[in-house]
C-alpha positions as CSV (number, residue, x, y, z in Angstrom):
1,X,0.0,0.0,0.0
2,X,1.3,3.1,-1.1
3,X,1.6,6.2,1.6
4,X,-0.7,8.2,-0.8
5,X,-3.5,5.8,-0.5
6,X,-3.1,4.6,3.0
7,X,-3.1,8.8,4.3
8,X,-4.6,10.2,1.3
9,X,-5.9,13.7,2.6
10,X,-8.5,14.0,-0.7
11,X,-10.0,11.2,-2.1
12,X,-10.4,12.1,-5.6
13,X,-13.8,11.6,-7.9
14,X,-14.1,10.1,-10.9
15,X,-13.9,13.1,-13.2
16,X,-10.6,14.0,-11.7
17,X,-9.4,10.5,-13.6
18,X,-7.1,10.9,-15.9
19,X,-8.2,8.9,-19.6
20,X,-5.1,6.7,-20.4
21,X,-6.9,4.9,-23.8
22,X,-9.4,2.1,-24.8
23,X,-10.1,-0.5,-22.6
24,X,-8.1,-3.2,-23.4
25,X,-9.2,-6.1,-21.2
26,X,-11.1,-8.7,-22.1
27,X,-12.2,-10.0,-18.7
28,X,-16.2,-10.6,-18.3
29,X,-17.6,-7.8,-16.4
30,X,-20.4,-7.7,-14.3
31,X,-23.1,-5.7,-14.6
32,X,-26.7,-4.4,-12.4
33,X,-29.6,-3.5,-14.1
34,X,-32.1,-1.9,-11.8
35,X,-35.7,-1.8,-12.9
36,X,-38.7,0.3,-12.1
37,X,-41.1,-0.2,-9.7
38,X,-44.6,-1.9,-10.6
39,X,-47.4,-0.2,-9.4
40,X,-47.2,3.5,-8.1
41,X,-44.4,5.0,-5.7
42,X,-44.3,3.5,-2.5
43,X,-45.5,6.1,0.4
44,X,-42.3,6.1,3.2
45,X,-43.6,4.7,6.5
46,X,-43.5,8.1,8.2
47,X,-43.5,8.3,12.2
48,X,-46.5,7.5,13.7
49,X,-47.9,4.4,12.0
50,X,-48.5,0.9,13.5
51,X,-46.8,-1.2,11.0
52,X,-44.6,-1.5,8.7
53,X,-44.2,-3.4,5.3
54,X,-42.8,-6.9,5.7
55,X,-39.8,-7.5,3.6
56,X,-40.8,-10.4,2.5
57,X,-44.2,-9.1,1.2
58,X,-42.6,-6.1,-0.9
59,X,-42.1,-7.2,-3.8
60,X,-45.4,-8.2,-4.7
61,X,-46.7,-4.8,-4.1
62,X,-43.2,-2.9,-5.1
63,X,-40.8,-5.2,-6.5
64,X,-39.9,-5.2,-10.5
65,X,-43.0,-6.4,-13.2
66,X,-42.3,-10.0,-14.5
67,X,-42.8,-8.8,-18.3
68,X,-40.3,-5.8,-17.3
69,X,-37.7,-8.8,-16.0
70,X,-38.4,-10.7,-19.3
71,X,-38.0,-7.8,-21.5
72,X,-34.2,-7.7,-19.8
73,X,-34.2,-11.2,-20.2
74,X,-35.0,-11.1,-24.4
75,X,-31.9,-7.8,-24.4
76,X,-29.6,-9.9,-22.8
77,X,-30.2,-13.2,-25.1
78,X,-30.0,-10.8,-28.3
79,X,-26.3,-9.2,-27.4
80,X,-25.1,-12.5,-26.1
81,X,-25.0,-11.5,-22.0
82,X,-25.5,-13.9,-19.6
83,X,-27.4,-13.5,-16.7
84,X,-26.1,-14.4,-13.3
85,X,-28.6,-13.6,-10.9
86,X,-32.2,-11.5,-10.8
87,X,-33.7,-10.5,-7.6
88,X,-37.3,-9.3,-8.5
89,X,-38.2,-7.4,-5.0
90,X,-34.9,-5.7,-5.2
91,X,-35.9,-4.6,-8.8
92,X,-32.0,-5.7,-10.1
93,X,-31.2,-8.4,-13.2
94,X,-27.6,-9.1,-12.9
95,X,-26.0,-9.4,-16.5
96,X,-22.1,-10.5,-17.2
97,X,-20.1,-9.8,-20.7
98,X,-17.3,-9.4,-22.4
99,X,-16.4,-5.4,-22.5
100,X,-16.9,-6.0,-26.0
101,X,-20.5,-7.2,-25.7
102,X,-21.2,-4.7,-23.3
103,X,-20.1,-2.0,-25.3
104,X,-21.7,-3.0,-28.1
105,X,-25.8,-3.7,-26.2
106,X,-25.2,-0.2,-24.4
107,X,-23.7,2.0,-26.5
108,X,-21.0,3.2,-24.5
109,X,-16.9,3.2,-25.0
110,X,-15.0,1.9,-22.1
111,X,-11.5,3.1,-20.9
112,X,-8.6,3.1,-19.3
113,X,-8.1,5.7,-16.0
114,X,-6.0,6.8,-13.2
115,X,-5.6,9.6,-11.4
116,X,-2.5,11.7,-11.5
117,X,-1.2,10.9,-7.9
118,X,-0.7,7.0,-9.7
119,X,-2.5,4.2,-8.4
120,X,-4.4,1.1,-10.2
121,X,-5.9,1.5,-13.4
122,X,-9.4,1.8,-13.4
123,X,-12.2,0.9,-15.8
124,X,-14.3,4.2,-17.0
125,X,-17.4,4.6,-19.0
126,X,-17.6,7.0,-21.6
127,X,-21.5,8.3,-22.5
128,X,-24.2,7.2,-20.9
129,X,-25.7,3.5,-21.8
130,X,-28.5,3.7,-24.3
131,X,-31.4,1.3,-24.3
132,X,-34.1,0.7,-27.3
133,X,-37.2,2.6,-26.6
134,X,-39.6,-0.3,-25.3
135,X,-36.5,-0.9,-23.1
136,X,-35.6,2.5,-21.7
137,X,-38.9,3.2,-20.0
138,X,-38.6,0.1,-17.6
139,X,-34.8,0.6,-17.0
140,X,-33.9,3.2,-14.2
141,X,-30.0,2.5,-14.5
142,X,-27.3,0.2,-15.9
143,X,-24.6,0.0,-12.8
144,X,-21.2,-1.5,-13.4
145,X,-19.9,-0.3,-16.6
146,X,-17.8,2.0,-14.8
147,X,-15.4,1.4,-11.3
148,X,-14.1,4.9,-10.5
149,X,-15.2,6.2,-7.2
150,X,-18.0,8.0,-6.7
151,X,-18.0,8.8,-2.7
152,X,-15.4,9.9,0.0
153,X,-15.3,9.1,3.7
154,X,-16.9,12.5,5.5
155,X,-13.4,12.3,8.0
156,X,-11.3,14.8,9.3
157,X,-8.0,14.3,11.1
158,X,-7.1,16.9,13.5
159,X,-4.0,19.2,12.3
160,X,-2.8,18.5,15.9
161,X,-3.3,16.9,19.3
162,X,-6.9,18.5,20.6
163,X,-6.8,19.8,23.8
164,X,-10.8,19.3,23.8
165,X,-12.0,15.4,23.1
166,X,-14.7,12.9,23.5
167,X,-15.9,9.6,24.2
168,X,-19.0,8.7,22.3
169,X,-20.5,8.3,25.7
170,X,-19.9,11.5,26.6
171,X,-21.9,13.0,24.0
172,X,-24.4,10.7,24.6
173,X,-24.7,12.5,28.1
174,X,-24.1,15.7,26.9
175,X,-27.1,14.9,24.8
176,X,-29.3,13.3,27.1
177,X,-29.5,10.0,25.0
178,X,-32.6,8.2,27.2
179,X,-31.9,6.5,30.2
180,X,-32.8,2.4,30.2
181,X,-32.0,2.1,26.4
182,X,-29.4,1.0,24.7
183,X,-30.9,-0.6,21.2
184,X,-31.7,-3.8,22.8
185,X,-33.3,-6.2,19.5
186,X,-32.3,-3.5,17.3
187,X,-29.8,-3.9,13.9
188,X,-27.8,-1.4,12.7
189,X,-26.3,-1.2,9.5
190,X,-23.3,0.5,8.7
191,X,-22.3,0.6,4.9
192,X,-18.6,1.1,4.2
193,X,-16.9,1.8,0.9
194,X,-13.3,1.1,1.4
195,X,-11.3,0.6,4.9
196,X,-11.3,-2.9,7.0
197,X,-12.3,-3.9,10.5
198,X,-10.3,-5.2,13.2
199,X,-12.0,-6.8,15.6
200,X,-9.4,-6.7,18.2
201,X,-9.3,-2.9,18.4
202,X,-13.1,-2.6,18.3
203,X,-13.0,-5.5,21.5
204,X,-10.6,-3.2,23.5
205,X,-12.5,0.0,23.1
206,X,-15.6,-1.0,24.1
207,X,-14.3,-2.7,27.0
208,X,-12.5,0.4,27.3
209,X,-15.5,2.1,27.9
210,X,-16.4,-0.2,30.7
211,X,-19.3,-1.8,28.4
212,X,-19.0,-5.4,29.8
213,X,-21.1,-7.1,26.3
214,X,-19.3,-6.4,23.1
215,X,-21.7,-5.8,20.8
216,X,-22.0,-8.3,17.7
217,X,-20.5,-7.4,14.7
218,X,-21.7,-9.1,11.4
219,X,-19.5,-8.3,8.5
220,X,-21.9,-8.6,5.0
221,X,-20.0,-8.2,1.5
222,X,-21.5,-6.6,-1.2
223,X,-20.5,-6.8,-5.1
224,X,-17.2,-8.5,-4.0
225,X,-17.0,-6.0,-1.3
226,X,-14.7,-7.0,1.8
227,X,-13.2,-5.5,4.5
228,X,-9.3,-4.6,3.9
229,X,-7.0,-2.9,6.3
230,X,-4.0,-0.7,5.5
231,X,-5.8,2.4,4.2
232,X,-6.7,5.4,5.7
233,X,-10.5,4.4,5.6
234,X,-10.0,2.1,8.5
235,X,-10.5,5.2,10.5
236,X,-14.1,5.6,8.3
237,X,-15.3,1.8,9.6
238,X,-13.9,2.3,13.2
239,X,-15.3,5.5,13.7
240,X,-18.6,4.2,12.4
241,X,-18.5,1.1,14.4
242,X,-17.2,2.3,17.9
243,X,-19.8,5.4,17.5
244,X,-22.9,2.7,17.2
245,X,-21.3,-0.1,19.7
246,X,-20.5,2.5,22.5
247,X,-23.7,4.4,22.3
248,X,-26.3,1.5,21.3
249,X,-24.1,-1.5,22.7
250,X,-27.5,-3.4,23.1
251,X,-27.9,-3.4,18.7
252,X,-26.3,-5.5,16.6
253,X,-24.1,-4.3,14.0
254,X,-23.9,-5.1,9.9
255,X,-21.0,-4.0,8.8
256,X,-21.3,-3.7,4.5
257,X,-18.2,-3.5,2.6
258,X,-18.9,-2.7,-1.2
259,X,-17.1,-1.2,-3.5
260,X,-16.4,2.3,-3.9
261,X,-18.3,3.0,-7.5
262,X,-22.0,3.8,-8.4
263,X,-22.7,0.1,-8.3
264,X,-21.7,-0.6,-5.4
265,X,-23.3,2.3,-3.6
266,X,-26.7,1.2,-5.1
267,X,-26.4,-2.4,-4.2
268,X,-25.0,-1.7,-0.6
269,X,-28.5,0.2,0.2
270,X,-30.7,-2.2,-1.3
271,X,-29.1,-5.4,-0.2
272,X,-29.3,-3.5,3.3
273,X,-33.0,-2.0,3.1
274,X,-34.2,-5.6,2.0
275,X,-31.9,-7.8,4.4
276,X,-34.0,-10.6,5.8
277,X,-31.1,-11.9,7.5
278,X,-29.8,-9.3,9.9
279,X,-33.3,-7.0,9.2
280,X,-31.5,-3.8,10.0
281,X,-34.1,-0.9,11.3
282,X,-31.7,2.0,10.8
283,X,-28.9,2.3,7.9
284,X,-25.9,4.6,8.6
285,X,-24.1,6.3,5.6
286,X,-20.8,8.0,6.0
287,X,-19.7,8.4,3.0
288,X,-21.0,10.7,-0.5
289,X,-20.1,13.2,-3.6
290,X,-21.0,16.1,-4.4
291,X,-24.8,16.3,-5.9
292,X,-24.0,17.3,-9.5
293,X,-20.9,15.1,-9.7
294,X,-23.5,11.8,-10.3
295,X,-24.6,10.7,-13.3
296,X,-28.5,11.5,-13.8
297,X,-29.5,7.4,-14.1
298,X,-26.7,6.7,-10.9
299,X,-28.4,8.9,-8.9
300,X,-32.1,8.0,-10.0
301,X,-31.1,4.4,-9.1
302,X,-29.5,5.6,-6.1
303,X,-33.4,7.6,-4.6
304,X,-34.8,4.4,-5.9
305,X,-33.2,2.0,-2.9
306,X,-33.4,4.8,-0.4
307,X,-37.1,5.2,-1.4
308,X,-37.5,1.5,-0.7
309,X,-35.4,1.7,2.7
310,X,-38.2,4.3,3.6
311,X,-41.1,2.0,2.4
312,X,-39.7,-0.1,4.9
313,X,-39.4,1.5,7.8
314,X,-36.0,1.6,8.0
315,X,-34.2,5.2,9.4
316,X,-30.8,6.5,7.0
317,X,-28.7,8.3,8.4
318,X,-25.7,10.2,6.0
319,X,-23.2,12.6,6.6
320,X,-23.9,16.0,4.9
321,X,-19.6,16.2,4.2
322,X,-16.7,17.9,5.7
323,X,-16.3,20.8,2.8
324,X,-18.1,23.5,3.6
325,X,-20.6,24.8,1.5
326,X,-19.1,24.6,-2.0
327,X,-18.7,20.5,-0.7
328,X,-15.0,20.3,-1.7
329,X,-16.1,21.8,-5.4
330,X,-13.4,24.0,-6.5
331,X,-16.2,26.2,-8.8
332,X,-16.4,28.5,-5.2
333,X,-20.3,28.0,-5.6
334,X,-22.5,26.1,-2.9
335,X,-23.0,22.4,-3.5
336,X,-24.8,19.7,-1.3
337,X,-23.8,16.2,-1.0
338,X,-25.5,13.3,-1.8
339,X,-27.3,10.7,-0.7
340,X,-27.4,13.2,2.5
341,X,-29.1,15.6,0.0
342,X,-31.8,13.0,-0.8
343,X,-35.5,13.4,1.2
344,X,-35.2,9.9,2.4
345,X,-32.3,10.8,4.2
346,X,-31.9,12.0,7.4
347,X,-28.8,15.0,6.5
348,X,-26.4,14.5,9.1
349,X,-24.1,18.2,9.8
350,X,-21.4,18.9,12.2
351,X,-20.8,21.3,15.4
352,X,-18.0,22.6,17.1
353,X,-19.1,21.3,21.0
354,X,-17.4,22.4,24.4
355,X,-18.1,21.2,27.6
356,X,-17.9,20.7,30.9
357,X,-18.2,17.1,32.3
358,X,-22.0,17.6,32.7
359,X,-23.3,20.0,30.4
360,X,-22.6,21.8,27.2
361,X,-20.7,25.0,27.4
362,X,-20.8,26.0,24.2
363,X,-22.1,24.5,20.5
364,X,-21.8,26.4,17.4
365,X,-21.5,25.6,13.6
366,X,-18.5,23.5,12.6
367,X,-16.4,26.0,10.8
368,X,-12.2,25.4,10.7
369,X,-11.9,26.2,7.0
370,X,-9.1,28.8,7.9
371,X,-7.0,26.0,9.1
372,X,-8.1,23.6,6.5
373,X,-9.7,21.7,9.3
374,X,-13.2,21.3,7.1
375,X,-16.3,22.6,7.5
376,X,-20.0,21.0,7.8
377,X,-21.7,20.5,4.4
378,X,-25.2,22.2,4.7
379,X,-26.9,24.3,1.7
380,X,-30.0,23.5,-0.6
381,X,-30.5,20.6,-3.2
382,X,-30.5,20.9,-6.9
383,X,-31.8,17.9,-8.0
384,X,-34.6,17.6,-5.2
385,X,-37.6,20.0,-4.2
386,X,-38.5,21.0,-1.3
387,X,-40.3,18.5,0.6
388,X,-43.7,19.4,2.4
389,X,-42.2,18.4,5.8
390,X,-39.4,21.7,5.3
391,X,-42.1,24.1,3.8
392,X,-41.9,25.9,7.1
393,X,-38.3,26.0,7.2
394,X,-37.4,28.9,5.5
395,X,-35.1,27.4,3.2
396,X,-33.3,29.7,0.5
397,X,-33.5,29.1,-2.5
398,X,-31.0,27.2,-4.1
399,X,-28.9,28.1,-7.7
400,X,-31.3,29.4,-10.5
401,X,-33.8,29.9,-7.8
402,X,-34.6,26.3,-7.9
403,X,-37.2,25.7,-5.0
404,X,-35.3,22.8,-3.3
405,X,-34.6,20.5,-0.4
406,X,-32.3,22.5,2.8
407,X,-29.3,20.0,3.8
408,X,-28.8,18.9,6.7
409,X,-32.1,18.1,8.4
410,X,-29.8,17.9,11.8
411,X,-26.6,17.8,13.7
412,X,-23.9,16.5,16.1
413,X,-20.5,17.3,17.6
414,X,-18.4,16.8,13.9
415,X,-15.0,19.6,14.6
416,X,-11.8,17.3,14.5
417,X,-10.5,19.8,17.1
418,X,-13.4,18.7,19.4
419,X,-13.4,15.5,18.0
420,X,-13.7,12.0,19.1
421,X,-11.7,9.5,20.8
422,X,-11.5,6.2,18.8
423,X,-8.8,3.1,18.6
424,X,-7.4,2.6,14.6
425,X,-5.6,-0.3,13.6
426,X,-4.0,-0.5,16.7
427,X,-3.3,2.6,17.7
428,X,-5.6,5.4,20.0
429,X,-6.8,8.6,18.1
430,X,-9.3,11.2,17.4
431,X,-11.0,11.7,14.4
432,X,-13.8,14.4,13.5
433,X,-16.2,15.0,10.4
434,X,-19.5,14.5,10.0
435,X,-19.1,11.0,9.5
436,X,-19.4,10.6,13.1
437,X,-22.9,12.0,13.3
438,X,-24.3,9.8,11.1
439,X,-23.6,6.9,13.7
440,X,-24.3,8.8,16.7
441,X,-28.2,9.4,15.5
442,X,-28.1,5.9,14.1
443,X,-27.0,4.6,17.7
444,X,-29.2,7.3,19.2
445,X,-32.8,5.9,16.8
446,X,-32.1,2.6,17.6
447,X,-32.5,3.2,21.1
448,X,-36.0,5.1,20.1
449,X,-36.6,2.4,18.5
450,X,-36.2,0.1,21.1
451,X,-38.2,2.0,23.5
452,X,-41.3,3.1,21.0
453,X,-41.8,-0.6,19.9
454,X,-41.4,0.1,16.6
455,X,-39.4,1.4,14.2
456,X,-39.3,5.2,13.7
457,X,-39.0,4.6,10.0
458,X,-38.9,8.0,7.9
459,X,-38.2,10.6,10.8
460,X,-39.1,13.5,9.0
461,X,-42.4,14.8,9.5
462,X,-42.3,14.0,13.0
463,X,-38.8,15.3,13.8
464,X,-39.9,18.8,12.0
465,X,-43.0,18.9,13.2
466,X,-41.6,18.3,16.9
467,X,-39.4,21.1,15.7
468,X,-36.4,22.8,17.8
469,X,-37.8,22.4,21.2
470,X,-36.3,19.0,21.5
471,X,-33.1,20.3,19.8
472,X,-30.4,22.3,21.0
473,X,-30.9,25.2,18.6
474,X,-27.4,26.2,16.9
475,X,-28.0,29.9,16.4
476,X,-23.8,30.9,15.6
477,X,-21.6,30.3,12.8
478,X,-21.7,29.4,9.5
479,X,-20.4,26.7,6.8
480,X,-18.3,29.5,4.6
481,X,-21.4,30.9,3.2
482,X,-24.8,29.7,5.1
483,X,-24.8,31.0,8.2
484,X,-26.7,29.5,11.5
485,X,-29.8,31.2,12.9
486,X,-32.8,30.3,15.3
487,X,-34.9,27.3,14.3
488,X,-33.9,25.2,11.0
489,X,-30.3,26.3,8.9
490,X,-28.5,25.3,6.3
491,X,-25.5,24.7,8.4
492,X,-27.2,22.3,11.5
493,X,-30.3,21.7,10.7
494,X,-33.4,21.8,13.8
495,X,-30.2,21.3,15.6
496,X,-28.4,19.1,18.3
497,X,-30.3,16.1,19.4
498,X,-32.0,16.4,23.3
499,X,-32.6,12.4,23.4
500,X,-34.7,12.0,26.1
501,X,-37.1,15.2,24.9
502,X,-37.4,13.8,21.6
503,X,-38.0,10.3,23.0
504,X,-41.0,11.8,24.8
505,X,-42.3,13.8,21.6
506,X,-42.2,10.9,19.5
507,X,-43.9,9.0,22.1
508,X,-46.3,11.2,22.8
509,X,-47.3,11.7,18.6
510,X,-48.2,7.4,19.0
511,X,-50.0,7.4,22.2
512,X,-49.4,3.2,23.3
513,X,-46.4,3.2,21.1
514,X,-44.3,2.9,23.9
């Protein structure tokens, strides 16, 4: 492993890849094609209902059509693919070909890329894949033509030693997490796009923290996903894993690995959102691109599994990003990230938190830009509208006035220089970005959920309509351009979680619920 990769301070997109010529290989590739729904879009189970869809009852009502599957089917025969696997409820027919096949049924040229700091040569797809007409309507996306990354881990290394730092517990008392929870026949799932797990170090932390049961850690690969140490990502899975075993040590964890490419992204979330093995009831996401760096049909595809994830009662929680508000674009206009920037996700953004040992002293927008220390991500959608549940928000509108959906929807301690104490491949650190918070309201639903007696499923509505009064409002700062005021902002959201006041909110919407 080469220093770049294994402390690689950016983690470069696929349009920053170099094109080195054709693709020359002549290895079968593998490739996803995801399918429309049949029927009409599913409604997200929304906070309070009684029930929620059974897994193994959705794709009946929402999985792919048969004649859609058999239309794939007849495409596939005619340009000589093969397929290797077709999952109706999860709307995917998985196809393999030569790249000359494949080329030749989509309409795309592959190549050869790398980025200019060197590294492993990476397939690319040039153009968009083209379907015929009767084809193209029932086809939301072909995945797999292309392995260049799509996402980065939302990390950030202090430049220094903090003087300030926390254990996840800590915030969990700083945020009055309820008492007499801790995710007890709860699953949490945790979807990782690079970086390995070491279960020794995640052992000694939690036993660290004087939790006596070590939460169960289930590690699930995806796409030929698996968990490899060595690279600077390990902080990414440790973070995320220490964050939910500390502070929900009664869950269960599934840990995805998948790789990092649009592909894997897509079949990480649906393979998670549909699992009727480990049946996660929340999904934490710490990783994402900038909005408009996705292609349209990678993206669509993308809403599609976090659409089902909602239509199953299952809570996403993603990092908003660590960039500020131009999201690490070097245009100097604002950009969100996505999938935090989707309305199925619950938009994770970060804080700057001091404290005493009993009570916050001080919490204000996440802002270290001057010392290239990050920034929250926070800002307005371009791709997505305003949803009814934020029509009281005040959002601004977004580029071109677009009318769109405000990023994050909430917040949690995120500065590196306030950051949080965690064990890496052996060694004890602190890492920051918002990729912690993502876990910490994971950890912190699954003990709601534990306590309501059901799963919160999409939080939205209830969370805004509960609105900041079970938040601690951020009201000072800004993300480089947004700036934080009372009630919802583009930098934090409603705010800072108060557990235990939420708890009773959401309780209190579903009287018997708990």
């Amino acid at each position: 492993m080469s220093t770049t990769s294994a402390r690689r301070k950016h983690w470069p997109l696929a349009a920053q890849a170099r094109y080195l010529g054709p693709h020359e290989g002549t290895e079968p590739i593998d490739v996803t094609v995801v399918l429309r729904r049949r029927g009409d879009q599913p409604m997200p189970t929304a906070w309070p209902h009684k029930s929620v869809l059974r897994r193994e009852d959705f794709g009946a009502q929402w999985g792919a059509d048969p004649a859609d599957v058999d239309n794939v089917r007849g495409f596939a025969r005619q340009h000589g693919l093969q397929e290797t696997a077709c999952e109706p409820h999860r709307r995917v027919v998985h196809l393999r070909g030569t790249p000359q096949a494949l080329q030749q049924a989509f309409g795309v040229t592959l190549g050869r890329y790398q980025f200019d700091d060197g590294g492993a040569l990476m397939l690319g797809c040039h153009g968009q894949p083209t379907l015929p007409t009767d084809l193209s309507s029932r086809v939301i996306a072909v995945l797999g033509l292309d392995k260049r990354p799509v996402a980065r881990p939302h990390i950030r290394r202090p430049a220094a030693q903090p003087s300030v730092t926390y254990t996840p517990l800590q915030l969990g008392q700083l945020y009055d997490f309820p008492a007499n929870t801790d995710g007890s026949g709860q699953t949490v799932a945790v979807l990782e796009l690079g970086g390995g797990y070491t279960q020794a170090d995640f052992t000694q932390y939690i036993q660290g923290l004087g939790i006596k049961q070590v939460p169960t850690v289930t590690q699930v690969s995806v796409a030929g996903g698996t968990s490899q140490t060595g690279s600077d990502a390990d902080g990414e899975v440790m973070l995320d894993v220490e964050v939910v075993g500390s502070l929900a040590p009664g869950a269960a964890i599934a840990l995805y690995f998948a790789p990092n490419t649009d592909q894997g992204f897509y079949e990480a979330i649906s393979q998670a959102a549909h699992d009727t093995t480990n049946h996660p009831s929340v999904i934490s996401i710490s990783w994402g691109g900038p909005e408009d760096s996705w292609a349209a049909a990678s993206l669509a595809a993308m809403e599609s599994a976090l659409q089902d994830a909602a239509a199953l009662g299952v809570t996403v929680t993603v990092a908003c990003g660590d960039s500020g508000f131009t999201d690490g674009e070097s245009d100097g206009k604002a950009h969100v990230d996505f999938p935090a920037s989707s309305p199925y996700a619950l938009a994770c953004g970060g804080t700057k938190l001091v404290a005493t040992a009993s009570a916050i002293q001080s919490e204000t927008v996440w802002n270290e830009l001057a010392s290239n220390q990050g920034a929250t991500g926070g800002g307005v959608s371009a791709s997505f509208a305003l949803p009814t549940w934020q029509s009281s928000s005040k959002v601004p509108k977004g580029a071109n006035n677009f009318v769109g959906r405000g990023v994050p929807d909430v917040a949690g301690n995120a500065d590196p220089t306030t950051g949080y104490q965690v064990r890496v491949d052996g060694t004890d650190e602190v890492i920051g970005g918002t990729s912690a918070v993502a876990p910490l309201w994971a950890a912190l639903i699954a003990r709601f959920n534990q306590q309501l007696g059901h799963s919160l499923g999409d939080p939205h509505a209830a969370l805004y309509g509960i609105g900041e009064s079970a938040f601690n409002d951020i009201t000072v700062g800004n993300d480089g351009y947004f700036k934080a005021a009372k009630g919802w902002d583009a930098c934090t959201g409603l705010g800072t979680p108060n557990g235990a006041a939420l708890l009773a909110a959401l309780a209190a919407m579903a009287p018997g619920a708990a």
